[in-house]
DRENDO-1510 file (C-alpha; in Angstrom, 1 decimal, always signed):
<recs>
REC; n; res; u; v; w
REC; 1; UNK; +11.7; +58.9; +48.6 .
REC; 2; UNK; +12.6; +60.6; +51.8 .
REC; 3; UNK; +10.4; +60.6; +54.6 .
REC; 4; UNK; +9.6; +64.4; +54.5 .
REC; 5; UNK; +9.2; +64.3; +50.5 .
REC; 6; UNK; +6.2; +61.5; +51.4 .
REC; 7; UNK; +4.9; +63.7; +54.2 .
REC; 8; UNK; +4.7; +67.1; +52.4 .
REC; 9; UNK; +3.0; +64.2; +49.4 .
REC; 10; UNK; +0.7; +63.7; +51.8 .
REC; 11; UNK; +0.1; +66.7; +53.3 .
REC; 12; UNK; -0.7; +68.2; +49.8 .
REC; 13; UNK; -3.5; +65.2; +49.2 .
REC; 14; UNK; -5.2; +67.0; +52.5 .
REC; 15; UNK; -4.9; +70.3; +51.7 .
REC; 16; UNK; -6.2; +69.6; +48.1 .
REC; 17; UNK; -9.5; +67.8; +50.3 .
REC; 18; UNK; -9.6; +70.6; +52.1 .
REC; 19; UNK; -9.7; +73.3; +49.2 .
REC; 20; UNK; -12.5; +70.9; +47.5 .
REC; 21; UNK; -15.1; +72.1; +50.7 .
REC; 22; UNK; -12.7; +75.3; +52.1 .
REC; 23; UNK; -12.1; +74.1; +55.1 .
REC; 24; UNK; -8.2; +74.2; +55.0 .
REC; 25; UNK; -8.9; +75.7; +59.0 .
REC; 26; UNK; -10.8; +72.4; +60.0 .
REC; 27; UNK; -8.6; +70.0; +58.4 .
REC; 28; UNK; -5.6; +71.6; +60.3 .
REC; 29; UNK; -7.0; +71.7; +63.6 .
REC; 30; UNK; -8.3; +67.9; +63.0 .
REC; 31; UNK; -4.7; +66.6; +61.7 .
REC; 32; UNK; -3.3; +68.4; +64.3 .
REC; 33; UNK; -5.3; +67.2; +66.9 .
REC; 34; UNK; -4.8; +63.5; +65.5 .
REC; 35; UNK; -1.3; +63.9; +65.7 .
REC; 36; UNK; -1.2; +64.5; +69.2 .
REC; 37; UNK; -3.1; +62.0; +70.3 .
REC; 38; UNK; -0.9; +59.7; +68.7 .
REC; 39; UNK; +2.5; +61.6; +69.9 .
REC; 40; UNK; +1.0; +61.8; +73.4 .
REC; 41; UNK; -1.2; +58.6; +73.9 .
REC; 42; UNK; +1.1; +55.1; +74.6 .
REC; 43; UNK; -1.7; +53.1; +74.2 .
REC; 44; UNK; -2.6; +54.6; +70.4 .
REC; 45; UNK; +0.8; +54.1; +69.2 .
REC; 46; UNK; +1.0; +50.8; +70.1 .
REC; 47; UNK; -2.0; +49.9; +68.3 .
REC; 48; UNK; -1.1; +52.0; +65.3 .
REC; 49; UNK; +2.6; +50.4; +64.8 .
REC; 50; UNK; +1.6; +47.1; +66.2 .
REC; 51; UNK; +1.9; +44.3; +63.2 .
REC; 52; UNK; -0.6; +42.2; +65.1 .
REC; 53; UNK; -3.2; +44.7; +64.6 .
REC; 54; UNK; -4.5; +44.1; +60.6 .
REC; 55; UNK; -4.3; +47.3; +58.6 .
REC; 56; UNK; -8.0; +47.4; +57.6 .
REC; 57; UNK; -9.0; +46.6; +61.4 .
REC; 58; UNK; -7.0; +49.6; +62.4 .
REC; 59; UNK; -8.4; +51.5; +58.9 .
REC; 60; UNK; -12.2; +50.3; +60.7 .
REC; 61; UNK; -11.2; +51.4; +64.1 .
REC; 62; UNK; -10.4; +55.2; +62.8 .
REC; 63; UNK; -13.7; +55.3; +61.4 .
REC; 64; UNK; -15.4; +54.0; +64.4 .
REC; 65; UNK; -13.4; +56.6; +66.8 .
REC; 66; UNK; -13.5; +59.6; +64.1 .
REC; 67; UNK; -16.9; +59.0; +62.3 .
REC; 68; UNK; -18.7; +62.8; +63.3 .
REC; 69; UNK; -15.5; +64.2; +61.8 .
REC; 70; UNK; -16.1; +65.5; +57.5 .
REC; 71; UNK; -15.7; +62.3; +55.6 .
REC; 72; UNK; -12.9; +63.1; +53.2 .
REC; 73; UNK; -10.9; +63.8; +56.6 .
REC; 74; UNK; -11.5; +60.1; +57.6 .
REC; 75; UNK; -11.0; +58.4; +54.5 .
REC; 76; UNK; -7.7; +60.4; +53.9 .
REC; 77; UNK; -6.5; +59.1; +57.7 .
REC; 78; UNK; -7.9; +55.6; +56.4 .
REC; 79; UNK; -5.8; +55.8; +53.3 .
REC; 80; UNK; -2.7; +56.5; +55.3 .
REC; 81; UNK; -3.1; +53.9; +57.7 .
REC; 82; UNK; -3.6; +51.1; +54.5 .
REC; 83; UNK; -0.8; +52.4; +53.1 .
REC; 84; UNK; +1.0; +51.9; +56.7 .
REC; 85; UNK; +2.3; +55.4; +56.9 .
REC; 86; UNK; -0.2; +56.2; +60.0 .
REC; 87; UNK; +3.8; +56.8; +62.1 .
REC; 88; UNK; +4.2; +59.7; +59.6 .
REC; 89; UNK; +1.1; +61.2; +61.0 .
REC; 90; UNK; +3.1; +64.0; +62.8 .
REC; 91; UNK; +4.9; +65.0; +60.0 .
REC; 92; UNK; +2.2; +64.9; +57.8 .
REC; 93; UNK; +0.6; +67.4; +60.3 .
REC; 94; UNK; +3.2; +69.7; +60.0 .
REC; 95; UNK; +3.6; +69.5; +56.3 .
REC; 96; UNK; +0.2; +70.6; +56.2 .
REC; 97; UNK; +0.3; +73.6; +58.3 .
REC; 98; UNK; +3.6; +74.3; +56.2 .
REC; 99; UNK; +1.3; +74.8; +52.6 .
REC; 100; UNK; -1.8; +76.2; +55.0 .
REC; 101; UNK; +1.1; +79.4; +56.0 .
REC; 102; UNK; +2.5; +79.0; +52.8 .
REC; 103; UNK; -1.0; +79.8; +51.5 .
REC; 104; UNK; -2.1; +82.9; +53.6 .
REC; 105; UNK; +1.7; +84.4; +53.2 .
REC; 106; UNK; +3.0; +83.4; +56.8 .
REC; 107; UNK; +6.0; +82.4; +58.4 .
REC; 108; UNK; +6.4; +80.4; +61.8 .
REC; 109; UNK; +8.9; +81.7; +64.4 .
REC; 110; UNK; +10.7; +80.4; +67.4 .
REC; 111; UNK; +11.8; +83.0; +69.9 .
REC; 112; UNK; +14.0; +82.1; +72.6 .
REC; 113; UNK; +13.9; +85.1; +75.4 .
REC; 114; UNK; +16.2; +85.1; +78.8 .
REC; 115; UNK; +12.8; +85.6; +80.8 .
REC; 116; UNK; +9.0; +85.2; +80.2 .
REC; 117; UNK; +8.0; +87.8; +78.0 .
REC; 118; UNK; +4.6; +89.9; +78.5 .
REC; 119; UNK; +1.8; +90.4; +75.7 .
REC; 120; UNK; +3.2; +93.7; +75.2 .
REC; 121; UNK; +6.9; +92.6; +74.2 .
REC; 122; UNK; +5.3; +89.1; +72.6 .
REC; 123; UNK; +3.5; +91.8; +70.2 .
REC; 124; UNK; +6.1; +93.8; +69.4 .
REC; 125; UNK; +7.8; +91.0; +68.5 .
REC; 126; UNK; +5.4; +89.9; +65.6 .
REC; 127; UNK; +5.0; +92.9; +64.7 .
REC; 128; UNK; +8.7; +93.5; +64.4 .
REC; 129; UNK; +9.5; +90.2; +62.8 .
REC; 130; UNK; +6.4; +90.7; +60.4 .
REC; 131; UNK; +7.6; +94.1; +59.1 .
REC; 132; UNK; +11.2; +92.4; +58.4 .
REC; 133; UNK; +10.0; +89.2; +56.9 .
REC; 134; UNK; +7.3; +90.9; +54.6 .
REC; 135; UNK; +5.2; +88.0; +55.9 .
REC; 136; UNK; +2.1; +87.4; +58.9 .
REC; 137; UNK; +4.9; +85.9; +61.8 .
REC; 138; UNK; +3.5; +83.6; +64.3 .
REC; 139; UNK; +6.2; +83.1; +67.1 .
REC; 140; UNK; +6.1; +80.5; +69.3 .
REC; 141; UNK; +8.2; +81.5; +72.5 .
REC; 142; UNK; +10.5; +79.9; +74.7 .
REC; 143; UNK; +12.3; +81.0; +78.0 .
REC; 144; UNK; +16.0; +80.3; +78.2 .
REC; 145; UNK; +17.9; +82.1; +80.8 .
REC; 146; UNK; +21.4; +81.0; +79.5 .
REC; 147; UNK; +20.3; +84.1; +77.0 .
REC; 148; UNK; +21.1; +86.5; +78.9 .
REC; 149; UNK; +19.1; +89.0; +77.1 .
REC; 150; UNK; +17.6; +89.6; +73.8 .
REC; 151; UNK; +16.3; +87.3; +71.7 .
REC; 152; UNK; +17.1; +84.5; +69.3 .
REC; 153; UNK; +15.0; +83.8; +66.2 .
REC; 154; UNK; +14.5; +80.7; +64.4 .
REC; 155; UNK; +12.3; +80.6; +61.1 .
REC; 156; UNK; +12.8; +77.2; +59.4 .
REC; 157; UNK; +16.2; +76.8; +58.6 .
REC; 158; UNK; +17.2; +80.6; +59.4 .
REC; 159; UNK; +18.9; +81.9; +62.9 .
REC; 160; UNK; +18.6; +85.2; +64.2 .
REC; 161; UNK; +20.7; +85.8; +66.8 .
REC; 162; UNK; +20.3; +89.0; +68.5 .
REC; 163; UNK; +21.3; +87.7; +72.4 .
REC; 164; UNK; +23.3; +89.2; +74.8 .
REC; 165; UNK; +25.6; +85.8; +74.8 .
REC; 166; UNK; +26.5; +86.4; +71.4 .
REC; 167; UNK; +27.7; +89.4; +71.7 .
REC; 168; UNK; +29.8; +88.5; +75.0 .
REC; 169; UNK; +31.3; +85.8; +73.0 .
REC; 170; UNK; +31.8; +88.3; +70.2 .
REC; 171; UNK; +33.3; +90.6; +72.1 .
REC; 172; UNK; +35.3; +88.0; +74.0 .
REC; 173; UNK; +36.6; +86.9; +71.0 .
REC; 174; UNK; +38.0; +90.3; +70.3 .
REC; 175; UNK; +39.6; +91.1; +73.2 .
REC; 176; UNK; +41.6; +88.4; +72.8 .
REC; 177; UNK; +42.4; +88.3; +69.4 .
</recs>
């Protein structure tokens, strides 16, 4: 099975835990929040991957470090680490917020602008791509000033291109042909 197939697996277990005490909102923030940590934190990854370290001692130590968080939380994370899939963490996380937008009928956006962009225009935006996609947008921006102008939209697999480059090129293409 491929390593998003067990992921999204995974992420589904959660989200199901979640739904059993409706806190689908919690359980985000707290896989989230787990994920970075590990993505961020040298010394948590070496204890998580390291083969010296005992699967049920590293099982005991996220109870120790996470035991105010809901229980079901904890013994899912401890059920991933004794399964030794605690490296998929990450992508667990980001299979759950997948079925958690899935859920409320919302899509994830990347907008790459040529310069910062002000709440106004970052509004307009979602509001904009919303109305198109039929769907709640949340865009995460970036700045890229090889842009030029206007904006390039990624959601999932899909590319919007709407830049001034593009159209250079376009037009460059033309002139030629």
């Amino acid at each position: 099975m491929s390593a998003p197939a067990v992921a999204r697996n995974y992420a589904e277990v959660l989200y199901d835990l979640a739904s059993a005490t409706d806190a689908h909102l919690e359980f985000g923030d707290l896989i989230d929040a787990v994920a970075s940590a590990i993505t961020t934190s040298p010394e948590i990854q070496a204890v998580l991957v390291s083969p010296r370290v005992p699967k049920a001692q590293k099982s005991e130590l996220f109870g120790k470090a996470l035991g105010d968080l809901p229980v079901p939380f904890v013994r899912f994370l401890q059920a991933v680490v004794q399964r030794g899939r605690q490296g998929m963490l990450p992508e667990i996380a980001t299979a759950y917020q997948a079925l958690h937008d899935q859920s409320l009928n919302r899509v994830r956006a990347r907008v790459t602008v040529a310069r910062e962009p002000n709440e106004a225009l970052r509004k307009s935006v979602a509001q904009s791509l919303s109305k198109a996609l039929g769907k709640e947008v949340i865009p995460r921006f970036s700045v890229d000033p090889s842009v030029l102008g206007g904006a390039i939209v990624r959601v999932g697999e899909r590319v919007y291109d709407g830049s001034v480059r593009r159209r250079m090129v376009r037009l460059r293409r033309a002139l030629l042909q």
